[in-house]
C-alpha positions as CSV (number, residue, x, y, z in Angstrom):
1,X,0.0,0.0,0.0
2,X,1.4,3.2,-1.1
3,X,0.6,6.9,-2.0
4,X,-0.6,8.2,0.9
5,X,1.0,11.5,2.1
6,X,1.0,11.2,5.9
7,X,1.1,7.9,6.3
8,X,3.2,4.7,5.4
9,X,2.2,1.0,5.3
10,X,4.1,-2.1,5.6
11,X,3.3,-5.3,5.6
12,X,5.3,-8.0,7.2
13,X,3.6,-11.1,6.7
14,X,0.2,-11.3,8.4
15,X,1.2,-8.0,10.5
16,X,0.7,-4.5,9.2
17,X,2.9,-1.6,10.4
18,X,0.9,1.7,9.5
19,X,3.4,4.6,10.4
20,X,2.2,8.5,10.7
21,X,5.1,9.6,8.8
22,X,5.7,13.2,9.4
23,X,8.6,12.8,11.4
24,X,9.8,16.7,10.1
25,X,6.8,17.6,12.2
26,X,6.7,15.2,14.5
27,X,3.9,13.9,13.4
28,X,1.9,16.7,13.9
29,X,-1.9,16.0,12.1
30,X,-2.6,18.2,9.1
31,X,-5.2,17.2,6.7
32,X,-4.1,14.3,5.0
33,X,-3.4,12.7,8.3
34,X,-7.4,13.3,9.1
35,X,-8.2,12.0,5.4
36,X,-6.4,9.1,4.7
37,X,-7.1,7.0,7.7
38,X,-10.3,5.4,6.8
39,X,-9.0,4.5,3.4
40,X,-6.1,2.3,4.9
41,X,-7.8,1.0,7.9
42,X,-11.0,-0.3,5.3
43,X,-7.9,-2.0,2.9
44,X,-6.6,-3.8,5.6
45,X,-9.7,-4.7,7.0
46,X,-10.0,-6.4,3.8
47,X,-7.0,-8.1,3.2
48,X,-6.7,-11.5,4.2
49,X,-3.5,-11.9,5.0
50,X,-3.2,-8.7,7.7
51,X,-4.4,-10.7,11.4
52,X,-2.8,-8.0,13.2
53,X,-2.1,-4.4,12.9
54,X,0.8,-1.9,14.4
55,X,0.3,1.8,14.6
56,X,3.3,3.8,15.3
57,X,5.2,6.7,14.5
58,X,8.3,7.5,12.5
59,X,10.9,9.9,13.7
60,X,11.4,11.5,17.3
61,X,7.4,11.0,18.4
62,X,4.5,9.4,17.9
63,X,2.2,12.7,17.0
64,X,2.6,16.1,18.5
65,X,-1.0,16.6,17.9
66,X,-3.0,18.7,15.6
67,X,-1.0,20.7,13.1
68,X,-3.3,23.5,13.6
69,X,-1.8,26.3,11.3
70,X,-2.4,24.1,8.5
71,X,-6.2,22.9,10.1
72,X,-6.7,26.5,9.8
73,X,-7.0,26.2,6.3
74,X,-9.1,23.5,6.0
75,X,-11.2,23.8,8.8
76,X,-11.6,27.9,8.2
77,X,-15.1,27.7,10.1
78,X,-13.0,27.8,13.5
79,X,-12.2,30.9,13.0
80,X,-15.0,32.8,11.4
81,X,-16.4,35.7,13.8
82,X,-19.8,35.8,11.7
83,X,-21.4,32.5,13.2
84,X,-24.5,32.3,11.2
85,X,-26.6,29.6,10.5
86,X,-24.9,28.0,7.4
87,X,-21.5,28.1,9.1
88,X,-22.2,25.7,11.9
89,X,-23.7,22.7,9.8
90,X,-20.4,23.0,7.8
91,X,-18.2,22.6,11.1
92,X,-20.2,19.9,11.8
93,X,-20.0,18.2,9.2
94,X,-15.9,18.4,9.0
95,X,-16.3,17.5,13.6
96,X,-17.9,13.7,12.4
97,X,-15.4,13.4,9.6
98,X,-12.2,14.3,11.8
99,X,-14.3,11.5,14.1
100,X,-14.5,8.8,11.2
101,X,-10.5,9.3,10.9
102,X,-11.0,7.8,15.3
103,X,-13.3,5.4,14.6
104,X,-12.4,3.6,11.6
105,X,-9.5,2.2,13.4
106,X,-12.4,0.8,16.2
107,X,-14.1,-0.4,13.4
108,X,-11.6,-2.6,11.6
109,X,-11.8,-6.0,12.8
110,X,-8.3,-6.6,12.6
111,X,-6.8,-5.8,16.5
112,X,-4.8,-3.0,16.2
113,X,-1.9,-2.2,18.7
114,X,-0.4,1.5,19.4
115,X,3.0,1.4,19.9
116,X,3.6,5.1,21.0
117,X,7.5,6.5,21.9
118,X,7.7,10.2,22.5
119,X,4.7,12.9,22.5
120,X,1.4,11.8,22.3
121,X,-0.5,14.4,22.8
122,X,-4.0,15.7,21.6
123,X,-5.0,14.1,18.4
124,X,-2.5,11.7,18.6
125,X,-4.3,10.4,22.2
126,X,-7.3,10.7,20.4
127,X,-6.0,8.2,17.9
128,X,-4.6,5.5,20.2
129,X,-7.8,5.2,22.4
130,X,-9.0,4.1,19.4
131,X,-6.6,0.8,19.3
132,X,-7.1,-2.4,21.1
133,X,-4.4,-2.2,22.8
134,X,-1.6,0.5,23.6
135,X,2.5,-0.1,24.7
136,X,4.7,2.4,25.6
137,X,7.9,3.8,26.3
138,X,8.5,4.9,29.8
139,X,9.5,7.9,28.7
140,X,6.6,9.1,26.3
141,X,4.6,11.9,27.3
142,X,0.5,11.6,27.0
143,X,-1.6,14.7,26.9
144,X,-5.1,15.3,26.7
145,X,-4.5,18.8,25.2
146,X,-7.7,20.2,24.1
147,X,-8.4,22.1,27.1
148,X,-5.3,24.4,27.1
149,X,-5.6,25.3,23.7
150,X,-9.4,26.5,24.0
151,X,-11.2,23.4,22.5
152,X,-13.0,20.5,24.1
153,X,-12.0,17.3,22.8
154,X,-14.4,16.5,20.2
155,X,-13.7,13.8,18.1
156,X,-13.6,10.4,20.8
157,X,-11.2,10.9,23.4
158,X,-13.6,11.7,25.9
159,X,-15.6,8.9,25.0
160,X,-12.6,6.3,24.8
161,X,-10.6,7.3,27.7
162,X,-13.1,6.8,30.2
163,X,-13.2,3.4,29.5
164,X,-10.0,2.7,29.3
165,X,-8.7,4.9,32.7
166,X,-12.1,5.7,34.5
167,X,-14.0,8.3,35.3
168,X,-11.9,10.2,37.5
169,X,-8.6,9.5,35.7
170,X,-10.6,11.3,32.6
171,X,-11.5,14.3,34.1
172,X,-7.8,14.9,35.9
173,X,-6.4,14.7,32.4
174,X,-8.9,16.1,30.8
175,X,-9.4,19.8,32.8
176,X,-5.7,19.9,34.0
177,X,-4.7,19.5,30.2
178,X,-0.7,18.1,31.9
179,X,1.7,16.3,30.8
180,X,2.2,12.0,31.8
181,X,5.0,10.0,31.4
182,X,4.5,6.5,30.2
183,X,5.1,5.2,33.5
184,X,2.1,6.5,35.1
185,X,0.2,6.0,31.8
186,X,1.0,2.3,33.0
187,X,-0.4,2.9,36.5
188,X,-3.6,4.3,35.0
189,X,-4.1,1.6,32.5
190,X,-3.9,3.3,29.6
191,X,-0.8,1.5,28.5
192,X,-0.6,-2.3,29.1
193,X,3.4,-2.0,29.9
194,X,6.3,0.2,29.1
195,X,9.6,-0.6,27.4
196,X,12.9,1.8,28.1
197,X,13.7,1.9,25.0
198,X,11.7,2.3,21.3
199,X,13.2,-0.8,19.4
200,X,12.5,-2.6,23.0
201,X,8.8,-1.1,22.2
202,X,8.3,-1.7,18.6
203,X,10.1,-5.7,19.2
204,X,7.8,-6.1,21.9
205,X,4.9,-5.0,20.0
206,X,5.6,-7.1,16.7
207,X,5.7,-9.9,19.2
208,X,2.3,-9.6,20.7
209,X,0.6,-8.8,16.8
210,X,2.3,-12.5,16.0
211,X,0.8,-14.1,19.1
212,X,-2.7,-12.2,18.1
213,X,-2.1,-13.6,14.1
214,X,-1.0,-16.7,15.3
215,X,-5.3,-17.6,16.6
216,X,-8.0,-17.9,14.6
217,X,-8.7,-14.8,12.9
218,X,-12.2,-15.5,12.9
219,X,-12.0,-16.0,16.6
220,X,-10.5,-13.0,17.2
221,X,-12.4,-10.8,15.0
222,X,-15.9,-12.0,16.4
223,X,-13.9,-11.1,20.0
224,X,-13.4,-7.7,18.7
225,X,-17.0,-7.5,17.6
226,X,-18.1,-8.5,20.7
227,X,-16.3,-6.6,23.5
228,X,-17.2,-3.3,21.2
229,X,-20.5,-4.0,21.5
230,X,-20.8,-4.5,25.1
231,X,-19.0,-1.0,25.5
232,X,-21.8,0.9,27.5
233,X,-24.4,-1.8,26.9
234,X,-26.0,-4.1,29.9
235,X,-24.4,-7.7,30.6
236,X,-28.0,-9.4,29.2
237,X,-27.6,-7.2,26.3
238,X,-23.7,-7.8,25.5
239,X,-24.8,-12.0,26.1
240,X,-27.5,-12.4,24.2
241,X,-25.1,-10.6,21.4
242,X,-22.2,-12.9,21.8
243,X,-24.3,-15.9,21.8
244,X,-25.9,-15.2,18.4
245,X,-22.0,-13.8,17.3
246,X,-20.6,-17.6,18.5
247,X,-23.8,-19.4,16.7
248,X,-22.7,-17.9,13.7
249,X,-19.3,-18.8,13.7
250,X,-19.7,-22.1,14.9
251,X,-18.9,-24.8,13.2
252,X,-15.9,-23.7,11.1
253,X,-12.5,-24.7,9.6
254,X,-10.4,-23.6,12.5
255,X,-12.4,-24.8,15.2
256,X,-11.9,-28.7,13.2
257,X,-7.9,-27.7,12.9
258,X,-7.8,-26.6,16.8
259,X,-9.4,-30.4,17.6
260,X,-7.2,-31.5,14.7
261,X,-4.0,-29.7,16.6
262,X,-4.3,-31.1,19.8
263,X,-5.6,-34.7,18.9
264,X,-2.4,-35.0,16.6
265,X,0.1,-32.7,19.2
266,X,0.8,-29.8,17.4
267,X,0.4,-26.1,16.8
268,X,-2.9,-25.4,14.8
269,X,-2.3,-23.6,11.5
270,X,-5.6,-21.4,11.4
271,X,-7.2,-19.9,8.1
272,X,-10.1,-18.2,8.9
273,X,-12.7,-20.0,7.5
């Protein structure tokens, strides 16, 4: 995958690496980082190969957040004094598409891990909520920004984090706008574990996208399903969906090889079907 201005793809066997590539910038988000997500998170949804996914960033960061001289630009609504009527469905409408660049990373049913070194802050804690799961080094810095720059954070952070940290972790970070270290993004559980180093951090999470690829995709793909759908929903509710998802899965391929695997002694080689 290729041709995209912000971002860069590679594929190492089943695993995707997708990169925010701005490293001039550290990463900061300018338009085509809002744009082109969707379009590379449906592809590898897609692909049948891709089991696991990587989202990291080149250079000295992960993202320094929104680039917002050059939002300015595209997003000239912010700024306009003469709030009429037609101006506000406009902003709107750009709010829910900066969203879709969040949630299409939710969305794909391949798990998707953040590997994040150096600042993540604003948009780019915006995007890593979005992942399954997140690693870190000790020594990146996490910010949920919005606050200190006027804005409230609009497009799923406030909506992630709080399931992720809690309620009371959310608000600290979200009115105090200050800075964390990786280590007590550890403590607050919005990092599964910290690494000292990057290549310690990007090793370690290669490692856990091959133990993920090595399962049965469609297993963990219906597990994705599920635990997003019992986000905010009752226990009865997020049952009676998981036992119509396992129904529909049930019988298949890999559940034969898995029987297959241990009758004969060895390691199951799943397809997906």
């Amino acid at each position: 995958m290729s041709g995209y201005e912000f971002y860069s793809v590679e594929k190492k066997g089943q695993i995707a690496w997708v990169y925010l590539n701005r490293p001039e910038k550290k990463n900061a988000m300018n338009p085509p980082a809002w744009i082109e997500p969707p379009k590379i998170f449906e592809e590898l949804d897609a692909d049948p190969e891709i089991r696991a996914i990587i989202l990291a960033g080149k250079g000295p960061a992960f993202s320094a957040g929104i680039d917002l001289m050059s939002m300015m630009n595209f997003i000239p609504e912010i700024l306009n004094p003469d709030q009429k009527g037609g101006v506000k469905p406009k902003l709107i409408k750009k709010i829910m598409m900066m969203q879709d660049t969040m949630t299409c990373i939710e969305k794909c049913r391949k798990p998707v891990i953040a590997a994040v070194h150096g600042f993540c802050i604003g948009a780019g804690l915006d995007m890593i909520t979005a992942c399954d799961i997140r690693l870190s080094t000790k020594e990146a810095v996490f910010s949920l920004r919005e606050a200190a720059v006027g804005f409230v954070a609009d497009v799923g952070v406030l909506q992630r984090i709080q399931n992720i940290c809690g309620q009371g972790i959310t608000r600290e970070l979200a009115y105090t706008a200050k800075n964390i270290s990786g280590a007590r993004a550890k403590e607050i559980l919005l990092v599964n574990e910290t690494f000292d180093t990057q290549e310690e951090l990007f090793a370690a999470a290669e490692k856990m996208a091959l133990d993920i690829a090595a399962n049965s995709p469609l297993a963990v793909e219906a597990t994705k399903d599920v635990l997003n759908f019992g986000i905010g929903k009752t226990v009865d509710d997020a049952l009676k969906y998981v036992a119509s998802m396992s129904a529909n899965i049930i019988p298949s391929k890999d559940l034969y090889e898995a029987a297959a695997a241990f009758a004969e002694k060895r390691k199951p080689v799943f397809t997906g079907e």
